[in-house]
Structures are given as structure tokens and as C-alpha cells.
N, C-alpha and C positions, 0 to 999 in steps of 0.2 A: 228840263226835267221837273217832273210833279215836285211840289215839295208838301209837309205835312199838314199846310193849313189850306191845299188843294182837296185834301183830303177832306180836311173836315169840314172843310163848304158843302162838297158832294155827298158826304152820308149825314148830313143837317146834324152836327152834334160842335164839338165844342175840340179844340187841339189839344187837351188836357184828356178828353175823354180815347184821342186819339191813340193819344201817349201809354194811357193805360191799357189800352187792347194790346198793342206791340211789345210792351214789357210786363203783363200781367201782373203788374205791383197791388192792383187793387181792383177786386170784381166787378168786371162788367157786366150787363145782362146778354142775353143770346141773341137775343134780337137786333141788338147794339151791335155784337163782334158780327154780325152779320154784314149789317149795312156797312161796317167801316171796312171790313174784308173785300166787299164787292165792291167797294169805292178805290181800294187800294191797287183790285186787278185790273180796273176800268183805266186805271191812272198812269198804271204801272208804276204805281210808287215801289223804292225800295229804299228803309229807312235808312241814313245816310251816318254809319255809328264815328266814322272818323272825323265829320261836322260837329258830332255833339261834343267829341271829346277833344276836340284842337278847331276852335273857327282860325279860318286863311292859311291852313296848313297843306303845303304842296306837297304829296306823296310820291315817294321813290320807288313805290313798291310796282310793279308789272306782272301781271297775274297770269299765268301760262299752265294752261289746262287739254290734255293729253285723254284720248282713249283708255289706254293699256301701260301697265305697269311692266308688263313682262316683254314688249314689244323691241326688241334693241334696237331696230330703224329708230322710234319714238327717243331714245336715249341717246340717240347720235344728233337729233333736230335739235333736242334742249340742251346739247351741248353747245353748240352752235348758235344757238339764242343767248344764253348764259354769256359767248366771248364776246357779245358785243355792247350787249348789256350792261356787264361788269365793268365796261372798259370806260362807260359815260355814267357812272358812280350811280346806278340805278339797282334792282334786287329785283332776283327772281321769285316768286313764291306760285310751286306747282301743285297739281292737283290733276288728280284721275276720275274719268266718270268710269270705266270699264262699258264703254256702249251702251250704258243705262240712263235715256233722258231727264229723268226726274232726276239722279244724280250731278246730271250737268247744270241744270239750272238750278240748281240747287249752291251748287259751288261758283257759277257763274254772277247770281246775287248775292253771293257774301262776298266776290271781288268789289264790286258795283258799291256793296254797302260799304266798304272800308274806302272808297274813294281812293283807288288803285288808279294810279297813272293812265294804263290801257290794259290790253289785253293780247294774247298770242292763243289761238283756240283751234284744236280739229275736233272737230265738233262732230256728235253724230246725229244732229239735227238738222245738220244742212239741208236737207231736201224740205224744211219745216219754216214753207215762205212766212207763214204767219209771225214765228219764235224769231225768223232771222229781221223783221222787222221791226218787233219787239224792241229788241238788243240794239240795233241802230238808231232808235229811237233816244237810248242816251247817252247823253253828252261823254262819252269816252270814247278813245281814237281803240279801235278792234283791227287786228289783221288775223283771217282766216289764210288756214293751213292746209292743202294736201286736200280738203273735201269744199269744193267749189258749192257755196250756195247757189239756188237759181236763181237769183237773181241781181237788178245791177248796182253798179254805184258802192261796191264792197271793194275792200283793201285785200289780193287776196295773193299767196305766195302757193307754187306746187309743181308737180312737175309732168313732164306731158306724156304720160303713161301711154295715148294712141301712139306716138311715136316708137317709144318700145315696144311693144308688141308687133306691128307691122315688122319692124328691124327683126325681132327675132322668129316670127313666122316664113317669111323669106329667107334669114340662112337654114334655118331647119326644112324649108325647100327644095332649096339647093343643093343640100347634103341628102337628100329625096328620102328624108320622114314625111309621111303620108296621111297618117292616123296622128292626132293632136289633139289634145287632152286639157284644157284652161281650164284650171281652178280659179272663179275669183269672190268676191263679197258681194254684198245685195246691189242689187243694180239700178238703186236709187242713191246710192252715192257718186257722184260725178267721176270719182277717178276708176273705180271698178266700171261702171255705164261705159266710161273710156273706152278701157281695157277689151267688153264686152263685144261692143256693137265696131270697133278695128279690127278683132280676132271674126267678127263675121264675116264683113267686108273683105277681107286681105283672105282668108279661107275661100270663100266663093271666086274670087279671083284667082287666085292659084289651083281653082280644083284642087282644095284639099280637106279631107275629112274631119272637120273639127269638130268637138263637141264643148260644149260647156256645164260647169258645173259649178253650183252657186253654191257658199258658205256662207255662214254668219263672221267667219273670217278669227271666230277662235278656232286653236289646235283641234279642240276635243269634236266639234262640228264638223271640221275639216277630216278630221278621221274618219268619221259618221257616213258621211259623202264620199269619200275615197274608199271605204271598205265598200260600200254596194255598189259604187264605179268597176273599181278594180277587180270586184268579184265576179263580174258579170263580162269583163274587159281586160285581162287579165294579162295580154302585153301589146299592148299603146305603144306607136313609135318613140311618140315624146309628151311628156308634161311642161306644161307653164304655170307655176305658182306666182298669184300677186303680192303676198306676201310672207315672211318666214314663218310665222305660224301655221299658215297654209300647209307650207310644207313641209312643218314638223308631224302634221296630221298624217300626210298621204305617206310621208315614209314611215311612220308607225303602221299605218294600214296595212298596207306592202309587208311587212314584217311579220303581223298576225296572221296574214293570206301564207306566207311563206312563199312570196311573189320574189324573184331576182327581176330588181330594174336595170342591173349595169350595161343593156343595150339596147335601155330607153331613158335617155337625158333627161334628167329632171332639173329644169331651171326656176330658179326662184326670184323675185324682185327684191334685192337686197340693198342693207347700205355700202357704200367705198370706205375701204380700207384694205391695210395692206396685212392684215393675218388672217390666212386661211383656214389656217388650222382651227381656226373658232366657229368655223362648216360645219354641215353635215358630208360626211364623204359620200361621194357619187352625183352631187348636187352641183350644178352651175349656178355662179350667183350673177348676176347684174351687178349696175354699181349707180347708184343713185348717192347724187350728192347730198345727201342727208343733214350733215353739217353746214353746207350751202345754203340749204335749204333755208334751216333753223338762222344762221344769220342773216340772209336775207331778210327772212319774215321781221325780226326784232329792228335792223335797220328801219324799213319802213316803216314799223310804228314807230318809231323816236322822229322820224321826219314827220308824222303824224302828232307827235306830241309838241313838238318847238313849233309845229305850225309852217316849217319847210315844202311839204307837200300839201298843193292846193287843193289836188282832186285825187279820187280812190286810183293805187295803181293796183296791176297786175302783177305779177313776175314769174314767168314759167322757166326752168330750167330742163334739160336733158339727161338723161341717164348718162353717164362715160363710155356705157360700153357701144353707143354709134357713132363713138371717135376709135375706140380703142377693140370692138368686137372682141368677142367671147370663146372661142376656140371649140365651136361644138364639132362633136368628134363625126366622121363619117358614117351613115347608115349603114347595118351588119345586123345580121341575125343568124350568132354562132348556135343557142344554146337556149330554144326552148321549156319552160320547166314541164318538168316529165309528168306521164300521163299518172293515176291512179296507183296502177300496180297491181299483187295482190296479197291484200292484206286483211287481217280480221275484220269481221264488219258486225257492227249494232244497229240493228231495226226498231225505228221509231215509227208512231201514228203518233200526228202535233195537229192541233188546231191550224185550219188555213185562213192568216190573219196576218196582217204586217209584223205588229208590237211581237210575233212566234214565230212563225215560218221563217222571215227574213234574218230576225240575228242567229236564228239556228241553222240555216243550211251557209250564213257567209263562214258562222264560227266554226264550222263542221270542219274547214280545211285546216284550222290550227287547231283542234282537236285530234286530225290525223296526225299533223309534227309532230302534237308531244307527245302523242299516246301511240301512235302506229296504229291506230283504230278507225276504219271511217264509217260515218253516220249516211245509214239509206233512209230518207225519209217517206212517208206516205201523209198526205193532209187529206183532213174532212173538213169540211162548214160546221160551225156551231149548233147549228139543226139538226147532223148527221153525225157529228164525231161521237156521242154516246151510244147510238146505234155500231157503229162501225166497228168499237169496242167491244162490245159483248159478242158482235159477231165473230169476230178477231178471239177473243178469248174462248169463247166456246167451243172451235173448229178443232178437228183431231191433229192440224199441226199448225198453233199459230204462225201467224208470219211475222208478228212485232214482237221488241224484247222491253220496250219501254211506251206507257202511253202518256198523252199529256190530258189532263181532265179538269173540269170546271170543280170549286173545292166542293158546291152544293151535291155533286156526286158522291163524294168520297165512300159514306156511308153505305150507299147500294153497292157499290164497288166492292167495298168488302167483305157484307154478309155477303154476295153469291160469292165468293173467293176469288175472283177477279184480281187484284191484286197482293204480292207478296208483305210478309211483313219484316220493316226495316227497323224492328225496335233497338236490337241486340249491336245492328253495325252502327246508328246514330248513338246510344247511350255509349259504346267503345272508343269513339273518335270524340275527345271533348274540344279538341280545336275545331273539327269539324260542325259540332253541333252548335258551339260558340259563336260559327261564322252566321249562322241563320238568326234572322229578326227573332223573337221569340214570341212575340204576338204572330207572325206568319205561320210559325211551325204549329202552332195549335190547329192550326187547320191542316194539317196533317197526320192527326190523330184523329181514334177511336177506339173508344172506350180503355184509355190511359196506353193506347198501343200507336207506333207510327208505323205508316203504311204507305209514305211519299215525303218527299222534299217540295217546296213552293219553287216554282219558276218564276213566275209573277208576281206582286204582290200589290193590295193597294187597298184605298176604303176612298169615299167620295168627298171631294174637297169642294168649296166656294170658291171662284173664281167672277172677278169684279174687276170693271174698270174703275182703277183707281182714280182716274183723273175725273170723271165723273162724279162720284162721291165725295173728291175733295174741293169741291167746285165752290165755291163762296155763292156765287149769284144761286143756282140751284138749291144750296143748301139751305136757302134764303126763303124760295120757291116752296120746297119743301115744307120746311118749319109751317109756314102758313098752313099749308094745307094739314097737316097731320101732328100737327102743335108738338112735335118731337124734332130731335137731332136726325140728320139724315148721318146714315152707317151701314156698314157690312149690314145686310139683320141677322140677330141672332134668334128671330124664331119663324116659323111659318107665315104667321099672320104678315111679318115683317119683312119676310120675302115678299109676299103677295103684296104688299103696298109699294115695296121701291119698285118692284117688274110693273105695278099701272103707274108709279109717276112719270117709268122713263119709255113707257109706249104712248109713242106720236099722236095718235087716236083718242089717249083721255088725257094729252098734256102736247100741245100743239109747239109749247116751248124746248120738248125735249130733244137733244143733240143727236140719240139714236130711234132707231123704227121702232126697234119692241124693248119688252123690258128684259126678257128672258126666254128660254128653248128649253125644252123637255123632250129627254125620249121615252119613243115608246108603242112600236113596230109592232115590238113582240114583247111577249113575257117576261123573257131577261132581262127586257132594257125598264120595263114601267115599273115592276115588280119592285126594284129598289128605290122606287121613287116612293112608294105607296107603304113602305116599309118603314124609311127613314121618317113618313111624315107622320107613321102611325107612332112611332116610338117617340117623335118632338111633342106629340099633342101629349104623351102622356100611357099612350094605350097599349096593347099586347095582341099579337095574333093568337096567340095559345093559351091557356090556362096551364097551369104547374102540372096538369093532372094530361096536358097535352089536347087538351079538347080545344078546337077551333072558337074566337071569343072576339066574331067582328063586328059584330052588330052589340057595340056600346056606343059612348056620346062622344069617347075620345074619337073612335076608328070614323065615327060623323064623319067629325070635325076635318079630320084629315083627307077623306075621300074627298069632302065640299071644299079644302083646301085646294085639292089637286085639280080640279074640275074648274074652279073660280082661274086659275092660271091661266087656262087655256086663249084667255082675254086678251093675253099678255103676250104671246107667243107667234112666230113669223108664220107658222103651219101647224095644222090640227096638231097634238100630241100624238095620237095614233097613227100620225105617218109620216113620225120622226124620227130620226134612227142615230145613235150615237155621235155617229160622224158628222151629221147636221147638224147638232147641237153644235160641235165645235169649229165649225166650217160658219155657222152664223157667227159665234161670239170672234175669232179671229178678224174677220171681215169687218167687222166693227155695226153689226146688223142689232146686238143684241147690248144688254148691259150685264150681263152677267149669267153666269151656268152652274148645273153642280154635274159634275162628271168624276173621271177619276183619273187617277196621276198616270196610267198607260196615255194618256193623252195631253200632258199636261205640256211635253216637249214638243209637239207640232203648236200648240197654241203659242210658246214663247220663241218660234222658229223666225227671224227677223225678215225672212226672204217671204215666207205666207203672210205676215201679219201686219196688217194696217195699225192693230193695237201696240205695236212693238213700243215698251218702255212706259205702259199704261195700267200695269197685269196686276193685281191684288187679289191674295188669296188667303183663306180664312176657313177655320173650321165651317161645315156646314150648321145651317138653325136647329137649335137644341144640341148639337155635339152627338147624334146617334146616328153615325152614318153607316152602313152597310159594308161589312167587307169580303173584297172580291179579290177575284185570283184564279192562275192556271197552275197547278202543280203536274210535276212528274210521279209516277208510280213503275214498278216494275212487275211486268207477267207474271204472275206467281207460275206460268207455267214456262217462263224462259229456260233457255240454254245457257243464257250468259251473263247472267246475274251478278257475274264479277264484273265484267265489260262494263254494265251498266251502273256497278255501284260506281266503278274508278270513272264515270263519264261527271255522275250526280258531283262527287268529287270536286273534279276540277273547275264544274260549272261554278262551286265557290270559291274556288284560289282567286286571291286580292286582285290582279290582274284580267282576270276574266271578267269576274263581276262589275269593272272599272268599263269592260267595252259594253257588257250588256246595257251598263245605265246610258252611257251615253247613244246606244243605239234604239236604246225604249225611252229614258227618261226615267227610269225606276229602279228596282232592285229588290232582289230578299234577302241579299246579304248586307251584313252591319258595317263592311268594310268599304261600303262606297258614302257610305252616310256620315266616315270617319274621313273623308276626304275634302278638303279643302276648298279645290280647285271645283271639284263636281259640286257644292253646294253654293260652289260661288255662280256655275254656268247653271246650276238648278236649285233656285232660293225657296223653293216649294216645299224640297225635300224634307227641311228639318221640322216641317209643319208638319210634314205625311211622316215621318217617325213617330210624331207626337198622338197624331191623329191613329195612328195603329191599337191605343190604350181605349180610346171609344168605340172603336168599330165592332160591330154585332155581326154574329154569321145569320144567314137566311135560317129561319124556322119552320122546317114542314109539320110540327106536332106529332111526329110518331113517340111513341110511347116507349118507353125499355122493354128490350128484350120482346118485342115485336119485329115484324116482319117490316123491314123498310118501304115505305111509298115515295117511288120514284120522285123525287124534287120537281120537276116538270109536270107530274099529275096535281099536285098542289098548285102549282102557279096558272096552270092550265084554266081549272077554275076561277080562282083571283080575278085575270085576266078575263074571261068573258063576261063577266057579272059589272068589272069596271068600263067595259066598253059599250055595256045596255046602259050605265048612267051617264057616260059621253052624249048617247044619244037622246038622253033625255027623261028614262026610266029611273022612279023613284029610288032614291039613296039605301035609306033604312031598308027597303024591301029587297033592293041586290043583298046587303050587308047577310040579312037575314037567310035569304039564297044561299048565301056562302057555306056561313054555318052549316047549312042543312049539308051542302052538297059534300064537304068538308068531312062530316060526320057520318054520313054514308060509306064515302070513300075509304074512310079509316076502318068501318065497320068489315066493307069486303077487302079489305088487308090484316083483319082477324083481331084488329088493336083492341076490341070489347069483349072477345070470347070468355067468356067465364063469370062476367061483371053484370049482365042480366038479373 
């Protein structure tokens, strides 16, 4: 193992100067924490605090580090570790990453540094040959748990999960289930891959219809996946869950669907023991020796520590139940769940879009349980739903009782009367109005009146690989070139300099291809790019007096900001589209994006993402981001205006808002943000609360009490004048363009009549 005067050989400084980087007692320079930073990762030093404080001191301590806190399997293993441990006058001391890598090594080096006997680890870095080499790299005896690293010459304890599954796809054969449903975790962990690629194999063989469906192997995920499974699939012979949280997900799912599984077996991979009653009812469990498991693993590190065991063992064990089998019951199908029926119904027009369409027509069915009400929907495209709208509302008999609308509408929406106003029913329900963000619901008003509830809500966030930016040697890299700290940037300029350090092209050193992605298809998507960068520089699209004011030195700067990116980027701007943006940065193409939090849950989705456990998020540069959203409104010329207020209603009862976020990632009620569980699976969140106090609505400059100009005839313009200086067309003189065209436009919507 390195030790500290390795160090300070390799960063040319002095072990005193060493000392003082690590314990900050006395100012080093930048350049200094640099080099000894980058010597330290080079080294893999990690300073050794129980050396300094006791030399020749043998520690008792054994460090045993766990996934999940809430896992009862996890609690039966370090039970199990702990009886054997205790028993050879040694000490447990555990610790939880929650599937967060930066948190395991994190906790992993401060065993390492207290000079901890060994270690007991299920690690969710297994698949991570570089990390698992790392770790073996020193001098402490480690026995891996339950997630096989790939590679060899590891001490590793778990148990043979292809064996269960074949076991229990053959009796659910036999009992001739047909259709089969695997829930399991990412299929870069050894034991799920297991699980995975046996339930293919032994499916195929048996001609039987298996599907699989992958979680990140929390409840709340597993729910996520089990709602649009089971909505779409609604009675499966049989389920397979690989673990209990899995299957605390689907049976929650099941529940909101208002789905009866009791003549489709839900088995789960659970631990042995003998109370059932601590089940979910209707659930089969497994029986994995969990406790076996855990003394196993601890056994073999102590022969690992006295130096008993010469070379890395194995130890696979068997579930019990293909000694003991499982009693699944024979295949029957008494009792279908019933069709429709007929019952009241509410007509919706919703955007056709995942983060919409999908959590509203799966929730549609537990809107009919509680309310007796069921939801028809109708979808348009983004391009057509404001069309579809007016046409919809203008007809001598509408067909929709509710629409759903971008918030930059709102306005047009309701000088033509378009929508109803809901002042009187939001100010009378103060729980009601309580439940809603209060920076959201502003965008539900006009001119001090509400006229809709937010469905959606969100403003544009920074998102960055963190491991990039915390990089010692890079930051090193950096400093040189730009004689500053490398960081999140907090301004423009600041962006545009890390997006060229960390594109390949003008930095041959750098880990990814480009620096950054931008959209900007269309309107919607460049528009708040060009927005957020005009308000960072300092600028304004409008004057107070609402006159269009693009051609200043800020709105330049900005334009020539946005334009200078383009360097930086995997594909033109202009023929990027939202989902590219985060389809590069996931993939690990980019260094960082600014998007918005409807997206923020596919990017930390563990099964998409190569960045998984990499993710840093941060206000965007300058803190003026743009806020966006899809609100609900009601026909001012509906029938069922009660229907639809009791629908707005329920959409924010505690429970409901709980499946929305987990099914978008987001929310416009306060009551997911006051959740625990949900900010611990979405750490973004309290950022994007925060972030709701800066965010700016889009500005078309209409005037008071003027006739509104369709928001997309504004942007309309923006858009073409920004994409002749893509091509090449002087800056100032589009700028100027705008203005002009801007000022016309206003003219023939009457905003100057009289002011001549």
C-alpha cells in the first residue's frame, strides 16, 4: 500500500506539505492541492488515520457495508455475519451506500483509513473492473456478497439464483402457467444477469411466454415498471420478483390498477424463516438462506485475516425451497376483473407525450375505483394540440371537458374564453390550494384570476458528471488552461469553456466526446435556451413598455454564446431535440446538459445509464432559468365541470401525487417534496423546489389590455432570425430583424393603436 512519503515523491513537494493538503491546517496553494490530489489517485493512497493515532495497533473492527437500509434480506445476512464475528471477539461496524457509488467509496475509504481488519461488501460496483481492482489492490482481506464482480482471484460468498429460477419456471410449468412475468434489477449485476439470461433459456425451452422487466430494484421503480406492465397486461399467469422490494412495488401497482392477482402467484425471492405472517398476503416466498449466507461470508474473511486461507474462495449456496419446494397452487381462471361497465365519463384532450399520456391513462383506472368516473382521452402532438383546442372549443358541441395546455398559452386561452375560471373553487378549498407549489400555480393565473391547475411543473436544471469535475488530474488540466477552479459554471461564458475542455476535438485528454448537447428542433425546445442566456448576460427581451429590445450588447453576447456552443456539441443544435440531449448525456457522450426535471428520472434510471452514480446537479449559469409546464384547464363550455373539478381534486391527494412523481420524476404538489423516501430516490427534487423562486415565464411582450399574440407567433420569429445566424448571417443585423419584425407584429395585433 502507497504510503505518504510515496506521495510526496510523485507530486515533487515535501511530506509536511503532504500533511497539510489532507488535514487543511495550514494554506496550501491550488496548484499544490493539485498535484498532491493527482498523486494521491495515481497512488491510491488513502491516508491511514488509525496509524497516526496508535502505530502497531491490530484492529478488531470489520467493516460491513450493505446496499439498503430497508432491505430485510440485507438484515438477515448481517445477522448472520455479526454471530460469527462476535463469537471470535471482533466488531461489526456497517454502513449503507443505498446503490449510490460515490457513497460506497466513500465509506469504503474511511474503512481502509481506520485500518479495519477486512471488509464484508455488496457492492453496487461490481460490474466496475477498474474500482474492483482498485480495492484489491490493498492490503486488506475483502469477501464480496451476493454481486459477483467480474473478475478473478476475489473471495466471493452468494447464492445461485440460476438455479432458482429454472426450479421455479418448471413447477409453474407443470401447474401449466403459461404467461410469466420476471421482475428483476439491472442486468449488470451478476445475480440479476443470473436470474435474467436462466428465465430466457428455461422459457425458450419450455415454450413458455416470459417477459422480463427490469428495475432499479427499489419499491418505488418497481412500482413504476409494474404500473405500465400490468396496465398494459393486466392478468399474467404468474410473477417472479428477485427481490422484496420488487415485490412490494408490483403489489402496490396491482392495487392502484385495481387488478385481483389471487389467480396469478406472485413469488418473491425472499429470506428463511419461519413467520409468515411478516408476508405480504397472496405472495409466495422462496427461502434463501440469508443468515447462511452472512456467516459464511464473515467465516471466510477471518480465515482470510489469520491467513488460514491460502487462495480467494467461493461459496455458492441454494435457496431451500429446491429441497423443500414451494406449494404453488394449480392453474385456474375463476374470475376475470370486469369489463368497464357503465359509468360517468370525463373527456380529456392531453398532450401525446410519455412524461402525459402514459401516467394519465394508467391512473385513469384508479380514478375510476375511487370516483366511479372514467377518463376518454384524446392526444395531439405538441405542434397540433393548440390547434386541436380551439377547434375543440369553438364547435357547436365540444367533445372534451378538460384540456391539457403548454402554460405559454394560458393567456390566449383566455381572452378568447376558452377556458373556465376556477378562482372562487381554488380560493374555497385552502387544503386544496395548499397542496399546490405556489410558484406553479402562478402560472395559472391571469390577471390576479385562476383559470387552471399545473399538471406538470419544472424550470431548467444543470446536470453534470460529477466525477468529471471532481477529477484531481483534470482539474489540474484545467487550472492550466484557464488559470481558475474547474466547477459546475455558474455563468455562460463558464459553460462554454468546460463544454470546449471536455470535447475530444480541442482537448485530446478528455474522458468524453463533447462537452455538452443542446436543443433545438423547434421553437419550444431553442427558445428557452436563448432566453435563459439572454437573462444570464444580463438582458431583456421586452422593455417595461413591452416593446421588443433584442438588439443590445447583452442579447449579443448571448446569441454569440449560444452559437460558440455549437463547437461543443455531438450534432448541429438545430437538429437536436430534447430527448437527444438526454439520450447523449445518459450514454455518457456528453459532460453535462441543461434540460428539465420531466427528464431528469430517465437520466438517473440505473438500467439506461452508463453515468449511473456519476449525476450532479445544480442551478443553471446565472440562476435565470425558464419555467415550463403542462397545466390542466376546464371548457368553460363543459357539461361536467363538477366531474372535472373532483378529477383536478384528486390529482393532488397525497397518494396520488406520490405515483405521479415516481411515474414522471416530478410533481406540482408540495406533498411529494415533503417526502422522504421520494427525495431520497429523486435528490434533484429539493434543488428543483428551490429552483421554482428563479424561474422566469416566457415573455411575448404583449401589452395590457391588448389583444394577445399567440406565443408561437413570437417565438416563430426568434426562431428564424436565430437559425440565419447558425448559418452564418451577421448577429446584430438578425437582432435588429427581430426587433423590426417583433414590432410589426405587435402593430397588426393593435398593441400601438392610439400611441402614434
Amino acid at each position: 500500500m502507497a504510503t505518504i512519503k510515496d506521495v510526496a515523491e510523485l507530486a515533487g513537494v515535501s511530506i509536511a506539505t503532504v500533511s497539510c493538503t489532507l488535514s487543511g491546517k495550514k494554506n496550501v496553494s491550488h496548484s499544490t492541492r493539485v498535484k498532491v490530489k493527482a498523486a494521491i489517485e495515481k497512488l491510491n493512497y488513502i491516508p491511514n488515520e488509525s496509524a497516526r493515532r496508535l502505530k502497531n495497533h491490530t484492529s478488531r473492527d470489520i467493516g460491513v457495508l450493505l446496499t439498503s437500509i430497508d432491505d430485510l434480506y440485507h438484515s438477515e445476512i448481517f445477522k448472520g455475519i455479526t454471530s460469527v464475528i462476535q463469537k471470535n471477539q471482533y466488531f461489526a461496524i456497517i454502513g449503507f451506500s443505498n446503490n449510490q457509488p460515490m457513497v460506497e467509496t466513500e465509506i469504503i475509504e474511511d474503512f481502509i483509513s481506520r485500518n479495519f481488519a477486512g471488509i464484508i461488501l455488496i457492492s453496487c460496483l461490481s460490474n466496475d473492473t477498474s474500482y474492483i481492482r482498485k480495492l484489491l489492490s490493498y492490503t486488506i482481506p475483502i469477501v464480496f456478497v451476493e454481486r459477483q464482480p467480474r473478475i478473478g482471484n476475489i473471495n466471493f460468498v452468494g447464492i445461485s439464483n440460476r438455479r432458482t429460477i429454472i426450479f421455479l419456471v418448471e413447477e409453474l410449468e407443470k401447474k401449466h402457467y403459461r404467461r410469466i412475468l420476471l421482475f428483476c434489477g439491472n442486468p449488470e449485476i451478476s445475480g440479476e444477469s443470473d436470474c435474467a439470461d436462466a428465465f430466457r433459456e428455461i422459457c425458450a425451452a419450455e415454450k413458455i411466454m416470459g417477459r422480463i422487466c427490469y428495475t432499479n430494484m427499489t419499491k418505488e421503480d418497481a412500482f413504476r415498471v409494474a404500473l405500465t406492465e400490468l396496465y398494459h397486461t393486466p392478468n399474467p399467469d404468474a410473477l417472479i420478483a428477485t427481490s422484496g422490494n420488487i415485490v412490494y412495488g408490483i403489489m402496490e401497482a396491482a392495487r392502484v390498477l385495481g387488478i385481483s392477482l389471487k389467480d396469478s402467484p406472485v413469488i418473491a425471492f425472499s429470506e428463511e424463516t419461519w413467520m409468515d405472517t411478516r408476508y405480504l398476503p397472496q405472495v409466495l416466498h422462496t427461502s434463501r438462506p440469508a443468515f447462511n449466507l452472512g456467516a459464511g461470508a464473515a467465516s471466510l474473511l477471518l480465515r482470510n485475516i489469520d491467513g488460514t486461507s491460502e487462495k480467494p474462495e467461493k461459496l455458492i449456496l441454494d435457496d431451500n425451497i429446491l429441497k423443500s419446494g414451494l406449494g404453488i397452487p394449480k392453474y385456474r381462471r375463476t374470475g376475470r376483473d370486469a369489463g368497464p361497465g357503465k359509468v360517468p365519463e370525463l373527456r380529456l384532450l392531453i398532450l401525446d407525450s410519455p412524461f402525459a399520456t402514459d401516467p394519465m391513462e394508467i391512473l385513469a383506472r384508479k380514478f375510476r375505483n375511487d370516483c366511479g368516473i372514467s377518463l376518454i382521452f384524446k392526444t395531439a402532438g405538441q405542434d397540433r394540440l393548440l390547434e386541436r383546442i380551439i377547434e375543440d372549443a369553438q364547435s357547436n358541441d365540444p367533445g372534451n371537458d378538460v384540456y391539457m395546455f403548454d402554460i405559454p398559452w394560458l393567456n390566449y386561452l383566455v381572452q378568447n374564453r376558452i377556458l373556465d375560471d376556477l378562482t372562487s373553487l381554488l380560493t374555497a378549498d385552502r387544503w386544496f390550494f395548499n397542496s399546490i407549489i405556489p410558484e406553479t400555480l402562478k402560472n395559472s393565473r391571469y390577471r390576479d384570476r385562476y383559470y387552471s391547475v399545473p399538471f406538470t411543473a419544472g424550470a431548467q436544471l444543470l446536470f453534470y458528471r460529477s466525477d468529471l469535475f471532481e477529477d484531481p488530474i483534470l482539474s489540474k488540466d484545467y487550472y492550466t488552461i484557464y488559470k481558475t477552479k474547474l466547477r459546475p459554471p455558474r455563468t455562460w461564458p463558464e459553460f462554454n469553456a468546460a463544454a470546449r475542455f471536455f470535447t475530444r476535438r480541442f482537448n485530446q485528454s478528455s474522458p468524453v466526446e463533447f462537452g455538452a448537447s443542446c436543443a433545438g428542433t423547434i421553437p419550444n425546445e431553442l427558445c428557452p435556451e436563448i432566453y435563459s442566456r439572454i437573462w444570464g448576460f444580463g438582458g431583456r427581451c421586452f422593455t417595461g413598455n413591452g416593446l421588443p429590445q433584442f438588439n443590445t450588447e447583452n442579447c449579443c453576447l448571448a446569441f454569440n454564446n449560444l452559437l460558440d456552443l455549437q463547437h461543443y456539441t455531438p450534432e448541429p443544435i438545430l437538429s437536436t431535440g430534447n430527448l437527444d440531449v438526454v439520450r447523449d448525456f445518459y450514454t455518457g457522450k456528453t459532460a453535462m446538459i441543461i434540460t428539465y426535471t420531466e427528464y431528469a428520472a430517465k437520466i438517473m434510471d440505473a438500467i439506461n445509464g452508463d453515468i449511473f452514480g456519476k449525476l450532479g446537479f445544480s442551478f443553471i449559469p446565472g440562476r435565470c432559468p425558464i419555467s415550463i409546464g403542462w397545466n390542466l384547464g376546464i371548457n368553460a363550455l363543459s357539461r361536467n365541470k363538477d366531474r372535472a373539478w373532483q378529477f383536478f381534486k384528486w390529482l393532488y391527494r397525497k397518494d396520488v401525487s406520490y405515483y405521479l412523481t415516481i411515474l414522471n420524476g416530478q410533481s406540482s404538489s408540495i406533498h411529494s417534496f415533503e417526502n422522504n423516501e421520494l427525495l431520497k430516490l429523486y435528490p434533484w427534487m429539493q434543488i428543483a423546489l428551490d429552483n421554482y423562486k428563479y424561474a422566469r415565464k416566457r415573455d411575448s411582450g404583449n401589452k395590457k389590455n391588448a389583444i394577445i399574440i399567440p406565443w408561437y407567433k413570437t417565438e416563430e420569429v426568434i426562431y428564424h432570425y436565430t437559425k440565419l445566424m447558425f448559418e452564418g448571417e451577421d448577429v446584430v443585423s438578425c437582432l435588429k430583424a427581430i426587433d423590426t419584425e417583433l414590432t410589426d407584429l405587435m402593430t397588426v395585433y393593435g398593441h400601438f393603436r392610439g400611441n402614434n
